[in-house]
N, C-alpha and C positions, 0 to 999 in steps of 0.2 A: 819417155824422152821426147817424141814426136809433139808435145801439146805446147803449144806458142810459149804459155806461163813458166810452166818447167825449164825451158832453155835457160833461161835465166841463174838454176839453182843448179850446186854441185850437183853428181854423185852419190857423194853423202849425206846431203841435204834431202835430196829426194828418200833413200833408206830412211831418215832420221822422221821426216812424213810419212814416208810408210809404215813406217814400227808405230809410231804413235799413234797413226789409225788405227792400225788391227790393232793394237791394247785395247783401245777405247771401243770398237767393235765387241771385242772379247769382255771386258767390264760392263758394257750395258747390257749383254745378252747372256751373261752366265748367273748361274738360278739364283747366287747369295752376291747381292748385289750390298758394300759396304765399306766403310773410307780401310781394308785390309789391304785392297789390295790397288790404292792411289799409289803407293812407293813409287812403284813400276812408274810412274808418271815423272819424278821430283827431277833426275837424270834429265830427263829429253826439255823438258821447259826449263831446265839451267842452260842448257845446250841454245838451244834457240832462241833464251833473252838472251845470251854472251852474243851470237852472230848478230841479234839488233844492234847491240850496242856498240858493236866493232867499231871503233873510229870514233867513238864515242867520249867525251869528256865530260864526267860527272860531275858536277858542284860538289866541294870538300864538304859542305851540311850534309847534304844528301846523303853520300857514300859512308862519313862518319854515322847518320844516324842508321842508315842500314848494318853499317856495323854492328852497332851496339843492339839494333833487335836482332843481330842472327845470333847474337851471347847471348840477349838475355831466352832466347827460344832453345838454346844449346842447352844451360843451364838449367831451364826448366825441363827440357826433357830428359835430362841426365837424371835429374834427381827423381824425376817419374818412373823412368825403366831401372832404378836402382832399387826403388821401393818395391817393383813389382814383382824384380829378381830374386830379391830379401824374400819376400813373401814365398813366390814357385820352390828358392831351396830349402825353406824348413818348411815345408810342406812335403817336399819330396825325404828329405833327412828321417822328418817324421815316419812317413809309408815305409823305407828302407829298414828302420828300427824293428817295426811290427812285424817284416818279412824274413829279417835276418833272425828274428827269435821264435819263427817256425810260424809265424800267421798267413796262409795263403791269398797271393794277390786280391783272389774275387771276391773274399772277406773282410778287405779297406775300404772306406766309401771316401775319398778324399780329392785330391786332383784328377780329371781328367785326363790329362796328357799324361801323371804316371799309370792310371788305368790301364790305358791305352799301349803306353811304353810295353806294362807286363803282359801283355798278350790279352789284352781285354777285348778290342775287334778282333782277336782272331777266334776269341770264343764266340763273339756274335754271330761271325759266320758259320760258324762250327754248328750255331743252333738254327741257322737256316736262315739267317738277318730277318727275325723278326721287326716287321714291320715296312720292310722294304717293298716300295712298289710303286704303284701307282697313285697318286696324291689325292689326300682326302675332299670331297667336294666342298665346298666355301671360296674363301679368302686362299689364292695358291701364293699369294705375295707374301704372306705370314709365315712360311710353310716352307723347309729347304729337304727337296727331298733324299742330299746327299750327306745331310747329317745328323737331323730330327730322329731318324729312328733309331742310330747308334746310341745320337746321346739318351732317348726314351729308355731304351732300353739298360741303359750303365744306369739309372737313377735307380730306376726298379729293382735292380741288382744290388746296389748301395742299401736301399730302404732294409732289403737283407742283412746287410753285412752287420757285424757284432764289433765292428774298429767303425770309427767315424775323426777324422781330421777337420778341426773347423779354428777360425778364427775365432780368439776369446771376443773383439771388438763388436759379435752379434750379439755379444749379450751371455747369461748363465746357460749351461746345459740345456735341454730339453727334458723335461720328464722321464725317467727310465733309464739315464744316460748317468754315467760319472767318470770326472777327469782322471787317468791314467796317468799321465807324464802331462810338461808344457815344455814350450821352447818358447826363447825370447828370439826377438828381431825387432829389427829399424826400420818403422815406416820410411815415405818419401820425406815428408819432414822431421824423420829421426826422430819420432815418438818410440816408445817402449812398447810394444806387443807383444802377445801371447799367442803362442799356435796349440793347442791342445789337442793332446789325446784321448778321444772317448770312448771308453765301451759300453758295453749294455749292461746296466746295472744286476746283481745277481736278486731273483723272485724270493719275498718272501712268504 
């Protein structure tokens, strides 16, 4: 409050610079550096274009055309996180099937976040968090040492697993593999999809 510049700014002005430093402190120095966690940002820079423009009188182009890209950005992203929703819940629908008809969690290889939902990191710890530690020497920019060895570790476990959930859009089965069930869903642009169910085909 003492520094010449600030006399000038609220209060809440000043909070509203501070918060916004320490995010941007906290985003450049935290280990998985990536556009996840800009949200945090969208709030404070509407906030402080609005105080520029206080007293402000737009040209009807202008503001019309901003208009229209904040629809058409609305629009597009609506239909992005609706595809992607579409996709997480017959994927999850899928795992719940396999679980309700007696197949144990750590014998799905499918979503992540259901892995994880059914006590998948609590097993990891349980087996000692394999892999957790000290970062392997190289490149440490490529390298998150807060999530790398969970996820290392769920693959390995999946390679296991005798249920595999995949999208039909990569393509036929793998080798050794055959479809169980499928589920349909709606891409982002309302294409027809398939989420299949796979198990491990029985040795002849």
């Amino acid at each position: 409050q003492k520094l010449r510049a600030s006399r000038q700014l609220s209060s809440g002005a000043i909070f509203l610079v501070g918060t916004y430093a320490g995010l941007l402190i906290l985003h450049l120095t935290y280990t998985q550096l990536n556009d996840t966690y800009i949200v945090a940002f969208i709030p404070l820079g509407l906030l402080i274009i609005a105080e520029r423009l206080r007293g402000y009188e737009p040209r009807r182009g202008a503001l019309a055309l901003s208009a229209a890209l904040s629809m058409v950005l609305i629009l597009l992203g609506g239909l992005w996180m609706r595809g992607e929703y579409s996709t997480q819940q017959t994927t999850w629908q899928a795992a719940d099937t396999l679980m309700h008809a007696g197949v144990q969690p750590g014998n799905i290889y499918g979503s992540p976040q259901w892995a994880a939902y059914h006590g998948a990191y609590d097993t990891w710890i349980a087996a000692g968090a394999p892999g957790f530690g000290i970062p392997p020497k190289g490149n440490p920019l490529i390298y998150d040492p807060l999530h790398d060895p969970f996820n290392s570790w769920l693959r390995k476990r999946g390679e296991r697993a005798d249920y595999r959930i995949v999208d039909s859009r990569w393509g036929a089965p793998p080798r050794g593999w055959q479809v169980v069930s499928s589920r349909s869903f709606r891409s982002a642009l309302f294409a027809k999809r398939f989420m299949w169910t796979l198990t491990r085909a029985p040795a002849r």
